[in-house]
RODO-2510 file (C-alpha; in nm, 4 decimals, decimal comma):
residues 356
     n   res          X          Y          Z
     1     x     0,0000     0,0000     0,0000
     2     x     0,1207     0,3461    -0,1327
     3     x     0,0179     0,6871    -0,1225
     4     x     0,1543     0,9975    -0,2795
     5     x     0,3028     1,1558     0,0119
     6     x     0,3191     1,1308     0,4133
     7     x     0,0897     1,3900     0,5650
     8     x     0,2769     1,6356     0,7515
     9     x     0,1904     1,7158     1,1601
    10     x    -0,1862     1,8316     1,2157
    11     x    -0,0774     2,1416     1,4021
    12     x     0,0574     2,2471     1,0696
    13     x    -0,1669     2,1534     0,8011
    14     x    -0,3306     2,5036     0,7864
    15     x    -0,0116     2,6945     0,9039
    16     x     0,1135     2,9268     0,6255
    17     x     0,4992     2,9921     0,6338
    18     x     0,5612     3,2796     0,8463
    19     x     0,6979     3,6067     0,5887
    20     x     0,6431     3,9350     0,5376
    21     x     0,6129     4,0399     0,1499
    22     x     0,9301     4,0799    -0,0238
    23     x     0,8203     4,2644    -0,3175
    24     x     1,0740     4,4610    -0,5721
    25     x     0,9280     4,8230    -0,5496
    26     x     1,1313     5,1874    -0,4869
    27     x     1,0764     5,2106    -0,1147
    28     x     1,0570     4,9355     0,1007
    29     x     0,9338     4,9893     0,4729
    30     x     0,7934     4,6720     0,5821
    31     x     1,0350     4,4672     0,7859
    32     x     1,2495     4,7080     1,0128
    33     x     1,5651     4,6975     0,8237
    34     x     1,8051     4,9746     0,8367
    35     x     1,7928     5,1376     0,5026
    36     x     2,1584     5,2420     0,5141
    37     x     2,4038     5,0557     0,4694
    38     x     2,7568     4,8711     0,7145
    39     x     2,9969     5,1481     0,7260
    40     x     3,2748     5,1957     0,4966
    41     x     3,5535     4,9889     0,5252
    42     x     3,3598     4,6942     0,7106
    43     x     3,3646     4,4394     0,4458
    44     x     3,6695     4,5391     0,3543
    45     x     3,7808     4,4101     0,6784
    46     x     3,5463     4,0953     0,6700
    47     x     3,7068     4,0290     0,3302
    48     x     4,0762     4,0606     0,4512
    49     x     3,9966     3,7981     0,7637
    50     x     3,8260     3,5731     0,5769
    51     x     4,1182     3,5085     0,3504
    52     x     4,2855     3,2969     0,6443
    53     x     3,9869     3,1195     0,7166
    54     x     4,0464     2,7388     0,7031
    55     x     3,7335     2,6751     0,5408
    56     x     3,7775     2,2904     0,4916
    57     x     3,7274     2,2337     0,8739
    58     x     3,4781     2,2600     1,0780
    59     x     3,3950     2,6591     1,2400
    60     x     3,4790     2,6776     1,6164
    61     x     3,1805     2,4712     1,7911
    62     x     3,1528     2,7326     2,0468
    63     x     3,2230     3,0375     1,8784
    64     x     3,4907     3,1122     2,1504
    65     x     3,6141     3,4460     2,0432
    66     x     3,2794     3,6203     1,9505
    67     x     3,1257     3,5401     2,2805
    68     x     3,4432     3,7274     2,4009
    69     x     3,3597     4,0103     2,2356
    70     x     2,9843     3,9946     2,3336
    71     x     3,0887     3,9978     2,6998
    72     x     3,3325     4,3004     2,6851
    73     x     3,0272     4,4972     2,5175
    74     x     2,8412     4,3979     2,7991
    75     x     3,0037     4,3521     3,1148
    76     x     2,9965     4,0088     3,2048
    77     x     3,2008     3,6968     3,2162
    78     x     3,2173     3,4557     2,8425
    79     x     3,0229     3,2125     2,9899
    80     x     2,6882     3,4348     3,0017
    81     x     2,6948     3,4733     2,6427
    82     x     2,5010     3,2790     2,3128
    83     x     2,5120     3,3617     1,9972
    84     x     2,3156     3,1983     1,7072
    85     x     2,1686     3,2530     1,3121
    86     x     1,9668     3,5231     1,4334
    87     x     1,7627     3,6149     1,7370
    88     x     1,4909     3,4040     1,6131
    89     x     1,7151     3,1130     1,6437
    90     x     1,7706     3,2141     2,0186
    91     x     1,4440     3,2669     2,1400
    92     x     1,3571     2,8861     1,9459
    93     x     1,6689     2,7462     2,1315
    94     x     1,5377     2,9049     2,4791
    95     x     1,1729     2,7493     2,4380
    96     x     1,3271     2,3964     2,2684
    97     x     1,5371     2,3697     2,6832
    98     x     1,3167     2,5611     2,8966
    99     x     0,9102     2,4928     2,7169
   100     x     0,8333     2,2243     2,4845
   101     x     0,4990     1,9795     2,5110
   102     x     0,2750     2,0325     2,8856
   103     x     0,4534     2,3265     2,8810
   104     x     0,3520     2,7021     2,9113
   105     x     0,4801     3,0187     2,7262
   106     x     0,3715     3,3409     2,8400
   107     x     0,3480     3,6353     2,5696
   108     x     0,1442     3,9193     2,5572
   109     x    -0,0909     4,1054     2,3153
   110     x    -0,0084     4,2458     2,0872
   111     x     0,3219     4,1402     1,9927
   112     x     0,6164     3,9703     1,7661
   113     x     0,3941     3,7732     1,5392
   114     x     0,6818     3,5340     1,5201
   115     x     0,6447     3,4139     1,9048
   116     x     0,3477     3,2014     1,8625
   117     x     0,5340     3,0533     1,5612
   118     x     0,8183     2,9447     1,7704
   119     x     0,5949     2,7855     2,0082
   120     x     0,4152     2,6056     1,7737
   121     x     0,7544     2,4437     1,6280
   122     x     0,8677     2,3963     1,9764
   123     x     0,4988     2,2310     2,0525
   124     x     0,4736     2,4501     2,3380
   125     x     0,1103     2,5764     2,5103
   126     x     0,0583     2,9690     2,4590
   127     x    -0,0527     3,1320     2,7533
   128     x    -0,1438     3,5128     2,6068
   129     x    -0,1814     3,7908     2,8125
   130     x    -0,3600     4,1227     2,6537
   131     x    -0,1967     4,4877     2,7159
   132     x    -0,4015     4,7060     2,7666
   133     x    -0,5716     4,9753     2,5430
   134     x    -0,2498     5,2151     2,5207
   135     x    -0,0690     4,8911     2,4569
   136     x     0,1198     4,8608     2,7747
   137     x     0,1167     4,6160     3,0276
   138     x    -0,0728     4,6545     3,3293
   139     x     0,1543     4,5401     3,6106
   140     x    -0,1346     4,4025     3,8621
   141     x    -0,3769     4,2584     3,5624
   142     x    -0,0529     4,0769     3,4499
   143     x     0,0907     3,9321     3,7450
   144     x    -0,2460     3,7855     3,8304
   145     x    -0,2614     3,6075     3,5024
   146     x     0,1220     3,4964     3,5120
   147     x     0,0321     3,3263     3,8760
   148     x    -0,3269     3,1593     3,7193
   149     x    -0,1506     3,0023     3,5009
   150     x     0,1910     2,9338     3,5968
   151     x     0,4162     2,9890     3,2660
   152     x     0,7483     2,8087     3,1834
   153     x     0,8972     3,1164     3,0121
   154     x     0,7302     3,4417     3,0145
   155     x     0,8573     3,6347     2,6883
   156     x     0,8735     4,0598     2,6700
   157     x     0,9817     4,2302     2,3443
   158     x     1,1048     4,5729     2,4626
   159     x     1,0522     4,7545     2,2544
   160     x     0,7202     4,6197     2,1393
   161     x     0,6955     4,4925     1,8273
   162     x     0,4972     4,6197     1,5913
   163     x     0,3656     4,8540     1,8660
   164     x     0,6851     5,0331     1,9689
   165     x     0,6798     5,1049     2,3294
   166     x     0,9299     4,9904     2,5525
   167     x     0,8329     4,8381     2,9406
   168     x     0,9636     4,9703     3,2420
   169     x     1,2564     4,7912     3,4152
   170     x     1,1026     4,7834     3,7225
   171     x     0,7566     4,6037     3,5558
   172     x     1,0189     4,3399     3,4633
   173     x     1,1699     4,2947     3,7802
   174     x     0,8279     4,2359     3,9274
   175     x     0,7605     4,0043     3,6850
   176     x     1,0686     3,7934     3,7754
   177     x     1,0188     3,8382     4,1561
   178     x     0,6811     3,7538     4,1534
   179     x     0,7065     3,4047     3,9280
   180     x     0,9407     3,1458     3,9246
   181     x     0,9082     3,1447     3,5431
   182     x     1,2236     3,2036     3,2858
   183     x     1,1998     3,5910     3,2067
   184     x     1,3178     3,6560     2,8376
   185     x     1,3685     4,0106     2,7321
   186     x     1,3377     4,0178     2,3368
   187     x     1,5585     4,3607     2,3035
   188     x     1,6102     4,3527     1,8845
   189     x     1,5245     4,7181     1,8784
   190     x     1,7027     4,8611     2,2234
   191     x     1,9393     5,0682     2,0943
   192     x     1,6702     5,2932     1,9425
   193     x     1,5426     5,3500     2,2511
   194     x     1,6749     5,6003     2,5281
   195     x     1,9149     5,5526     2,8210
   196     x     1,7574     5,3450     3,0879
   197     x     1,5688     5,1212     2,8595
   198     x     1,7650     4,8193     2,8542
   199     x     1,7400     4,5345     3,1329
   200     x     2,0602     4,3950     3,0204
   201     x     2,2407     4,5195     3,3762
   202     x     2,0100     4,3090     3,5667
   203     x     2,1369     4,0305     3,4317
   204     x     2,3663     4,0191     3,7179
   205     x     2,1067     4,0528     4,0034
   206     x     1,8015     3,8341     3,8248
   207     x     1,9078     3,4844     3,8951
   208     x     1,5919     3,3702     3,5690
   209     x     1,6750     3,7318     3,3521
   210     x     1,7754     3,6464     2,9635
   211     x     1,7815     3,9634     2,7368
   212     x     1,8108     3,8627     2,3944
   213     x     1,9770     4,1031     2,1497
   214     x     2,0208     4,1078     1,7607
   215     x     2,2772     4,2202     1,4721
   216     x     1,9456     4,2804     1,2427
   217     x     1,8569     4,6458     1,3325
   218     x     2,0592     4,8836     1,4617
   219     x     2,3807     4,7113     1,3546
   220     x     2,2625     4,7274     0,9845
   221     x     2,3323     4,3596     0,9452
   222     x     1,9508     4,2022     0,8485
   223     x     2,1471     3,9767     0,5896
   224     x     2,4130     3,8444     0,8074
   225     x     2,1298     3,6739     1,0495
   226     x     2,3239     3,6912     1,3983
   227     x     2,1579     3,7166     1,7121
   228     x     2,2546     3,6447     2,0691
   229     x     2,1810     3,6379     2,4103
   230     x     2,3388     3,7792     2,7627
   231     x     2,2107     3,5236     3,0504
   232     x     2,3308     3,3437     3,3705
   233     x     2,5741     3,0939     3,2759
   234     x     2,3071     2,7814     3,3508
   235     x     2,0966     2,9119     3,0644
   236     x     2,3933     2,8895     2,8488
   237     x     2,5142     2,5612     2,9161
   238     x     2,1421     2,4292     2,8740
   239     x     2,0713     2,5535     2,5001
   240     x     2,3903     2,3724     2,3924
   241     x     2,2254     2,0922     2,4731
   242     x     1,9559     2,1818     2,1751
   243     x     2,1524     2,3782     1,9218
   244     x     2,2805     2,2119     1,6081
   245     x     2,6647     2,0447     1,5668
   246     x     2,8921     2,3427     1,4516
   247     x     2,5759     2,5898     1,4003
   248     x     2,6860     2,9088     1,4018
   249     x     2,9418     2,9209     1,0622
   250     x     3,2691     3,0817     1,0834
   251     x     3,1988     3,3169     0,8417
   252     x     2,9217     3,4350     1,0595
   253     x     3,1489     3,4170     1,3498
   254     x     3,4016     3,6970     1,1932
   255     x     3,1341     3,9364     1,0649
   256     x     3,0446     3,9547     1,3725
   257     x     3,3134     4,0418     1,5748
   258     x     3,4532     4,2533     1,3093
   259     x     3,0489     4,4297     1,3596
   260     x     3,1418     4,4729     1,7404
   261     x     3,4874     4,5905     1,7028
   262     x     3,3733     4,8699     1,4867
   263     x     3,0569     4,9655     1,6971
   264     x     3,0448     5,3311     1,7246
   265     x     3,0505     5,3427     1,3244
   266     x     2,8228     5,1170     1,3251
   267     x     2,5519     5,2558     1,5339
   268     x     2,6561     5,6492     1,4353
   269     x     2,3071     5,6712     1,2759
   270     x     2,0805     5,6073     1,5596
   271     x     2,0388     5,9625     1,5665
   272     x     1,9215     6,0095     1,2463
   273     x     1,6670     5,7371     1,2579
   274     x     1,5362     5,8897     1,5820
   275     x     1,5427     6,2176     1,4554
   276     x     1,3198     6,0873     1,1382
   277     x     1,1187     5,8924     1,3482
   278     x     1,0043     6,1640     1,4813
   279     x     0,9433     6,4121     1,1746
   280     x     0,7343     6,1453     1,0522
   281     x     0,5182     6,1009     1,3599
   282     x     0,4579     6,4707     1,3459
   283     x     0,3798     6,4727     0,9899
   284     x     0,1602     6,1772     1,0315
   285     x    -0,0443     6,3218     1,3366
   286     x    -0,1149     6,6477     1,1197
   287     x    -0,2617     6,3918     0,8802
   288     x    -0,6934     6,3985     0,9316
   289     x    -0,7771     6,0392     1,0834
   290     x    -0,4235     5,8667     1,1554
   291     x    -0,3546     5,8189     1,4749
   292     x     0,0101     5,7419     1,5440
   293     x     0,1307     5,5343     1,8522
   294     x     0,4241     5,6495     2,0508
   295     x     0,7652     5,4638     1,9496
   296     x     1,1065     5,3634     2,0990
   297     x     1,1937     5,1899     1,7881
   298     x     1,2905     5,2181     1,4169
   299     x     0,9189     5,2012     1,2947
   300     x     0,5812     5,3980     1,3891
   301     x     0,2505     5,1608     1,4146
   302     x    -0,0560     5,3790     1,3069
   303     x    -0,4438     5,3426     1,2712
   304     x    -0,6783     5,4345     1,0536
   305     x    -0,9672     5,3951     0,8940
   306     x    -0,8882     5,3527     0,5301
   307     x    -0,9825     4,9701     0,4516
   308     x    -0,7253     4,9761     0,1608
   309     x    -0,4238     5,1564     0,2774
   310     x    -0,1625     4,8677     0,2330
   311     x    -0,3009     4,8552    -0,0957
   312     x    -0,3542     5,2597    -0,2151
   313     x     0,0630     5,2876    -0,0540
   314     x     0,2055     4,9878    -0,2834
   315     x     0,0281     5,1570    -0,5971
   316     x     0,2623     5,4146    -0,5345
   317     x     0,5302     5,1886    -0,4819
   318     x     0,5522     5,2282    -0,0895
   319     x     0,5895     4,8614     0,0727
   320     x     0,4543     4,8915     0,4639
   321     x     0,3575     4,5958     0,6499
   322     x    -0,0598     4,5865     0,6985
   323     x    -0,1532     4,4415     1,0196
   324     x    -0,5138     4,5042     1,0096
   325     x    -0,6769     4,2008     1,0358
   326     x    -0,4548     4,0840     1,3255
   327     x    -0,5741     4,0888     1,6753
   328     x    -0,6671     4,4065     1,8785
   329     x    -0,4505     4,5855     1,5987
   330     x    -0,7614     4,6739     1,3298
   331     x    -0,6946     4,9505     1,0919
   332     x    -0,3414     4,9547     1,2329
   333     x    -0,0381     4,9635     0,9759
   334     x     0,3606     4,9428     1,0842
   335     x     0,6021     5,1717     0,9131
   336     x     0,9882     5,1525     0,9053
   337     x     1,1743     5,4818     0,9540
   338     x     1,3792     5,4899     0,6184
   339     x     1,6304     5,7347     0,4913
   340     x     1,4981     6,1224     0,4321
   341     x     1,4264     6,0574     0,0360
   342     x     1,1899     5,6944     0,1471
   343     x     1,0364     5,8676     0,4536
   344     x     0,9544     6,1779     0,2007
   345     x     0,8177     5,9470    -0,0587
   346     x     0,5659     5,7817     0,2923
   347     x     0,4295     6,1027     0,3507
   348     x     0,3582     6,2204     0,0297
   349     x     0,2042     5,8893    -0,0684
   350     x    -0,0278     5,8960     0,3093
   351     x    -0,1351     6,2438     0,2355
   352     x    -0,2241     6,1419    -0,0984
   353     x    -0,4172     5,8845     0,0086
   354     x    -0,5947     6,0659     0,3174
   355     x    -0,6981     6,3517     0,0689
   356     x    -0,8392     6,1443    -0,1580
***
């Protein structure tokens, strides 16, 4: 007995593979890339070190030397660090040791679209909490519903994505103090932020803090895929015992620490996204009907109540990412702060759509 293929896992036959578009038009503001590019010189310098590269051997199995790095950024001893093919990889590696099946994740409302995904390919049980109606968290509401149900892992992006707004340090220390869960701090977009936002110094005082960081956003490096995470040293030792043989390539390994050597090159331009960020929001609230949510990040999240925006914006060959028709988020549309000229092209394209 045949048949013409082997069914795949029922949690997945309706699943659709989790993308944004990737569509070839002039401005493209839909994933929270950073529209300009590594600094000068960078792959220069990639290029040079690769040369020596023994390529017919296996890349170092612990990726010794960029973990190095990673701790003198931060502060902390070698052995807190984990890096891996992008923060996605990280937060999957966290929920494959610490969550899996009769286990509970803890997210909230809205959030990183991605984090139910993760769960679902780890096969763990979402427990999701809603913010509340200025998309924050409300610390009481929250803490009740974290001891009802008891979660594995409790996950906070900070800043929010696709909302924007970061959370209080001292929500997150409740959080931690007042459940025995494993607290992971999704940071991808911290650096955007202001002084004061990051959790990352707690590290050393929260005995169940991870903050998870990536090379995707602020370092300019979406195409390198390199994320990693700054945890007590028990966290680290149990994700090696899911990651991959020899997953992180050594490539990878040198862009990286080539990325963290020249740092203040790299992230010279946070100013200049903030400072756009910020024309646009003003530009957008003087627009009749758009109401623009307060951001920490490289993107606004607006709402609406033009059914066809995503639509009326890519006629005019503006990419955003449309995230009306997901929960508590109708009429709401996420916009990446671009350079000047795409940000320009956003507002004239909104205003002609508003006015018309």
């Amino acid at each position: 007995m045949s048949t013409d293929r082997v069914p795949v896992r029922d949690n997945l036959v309706d699943v659709e593979p989790y993308g944004a578009p990737q569509l070839d038009v002039p401005v493209r503001l839909n994933t929270n890339e950073t529209a300009e590019a590594p600094p000068a010189g960078y792959l220069e310098e990639v290029a040079r070190r690769l040369q020596s590269l023994a390529l017919h051997r296996y890349p170092d199995r612990d990726h010794v030397d960029l973990r190095a790095a990673l701790a003198r950024r931060h502060g902390v001893d070698p052995s807190q660090t984990w890096a891996a093919n992008g923060s996605n990889e990280i937060l999957l590696q966290l929920l494959q040791a610490y969550a899996g099946p009769r286990r509970r994740v803890a997210m909230f409302r809205p959030s990183y679209s991605m984090y139910p995904e993760l769960c679902r390919t780890a096969m763990s049980e979402v427990v999701a909490i809603d913010l509340d109606d200025a998309f924050q968290i409300e610390p009481e509401a929250t803490i009740a519903a974290l001891v009802d149900s008891g979660p594995h892992v409790v996950v906070i992006a900070s800043p929010n994505n696709p909302v924007g707004a970061t959370v209080a340090p001292e929500i997150i220390v409740d959080i931690h103090d007042q459940t025995s869960a494993l607290i992971v701090v999704d940071e991808a977009y911290i650096e955007f932020a202001g002084p004061g936002a990051s959790v990352v110094d707690r590290v050393a005082d929260l005995q169940r803090l991870v903050v998870v960081r990536t090379f995707s956003k602020a370092f300019r490096l979406a195409g390198l895929r390199l994320g990693y995470l700054v945890a007590p040293d028990w966290v680290v030792n149990d994700v090696q015992k899911v990651r991959l043989p020899y997953h992180l390539d050594a490539l990878k390994q040198v862009a990286g620490m080539v990325a963290l050597e020249q740092e203040s090159h790299f992230l010279e331009h946070r100013q200049r996204i903030v400072a756009e960020r910020q024309r646009m929001a003003a530009a957008l609230r003087g627009m009749a009907g758009v109401e623009v949510f307060d951001s920490s990040a490289n993107f606004l999240l607006i709402r609406t109540s033009h059914p066809e925006l995503f639509g009326a914006l890519l006629k005019q060959g503006v990419l955003v990412r449309d995230f009306s028709s997901a929960p508590r988020l109708a009429g709401c549309t996420r916009i990446t702060v671009g350079t000047r000229e795409e940000n320009d092209a956003l507002l004239a394209a909104m205003k002609s759509v508003i006015e018309a």
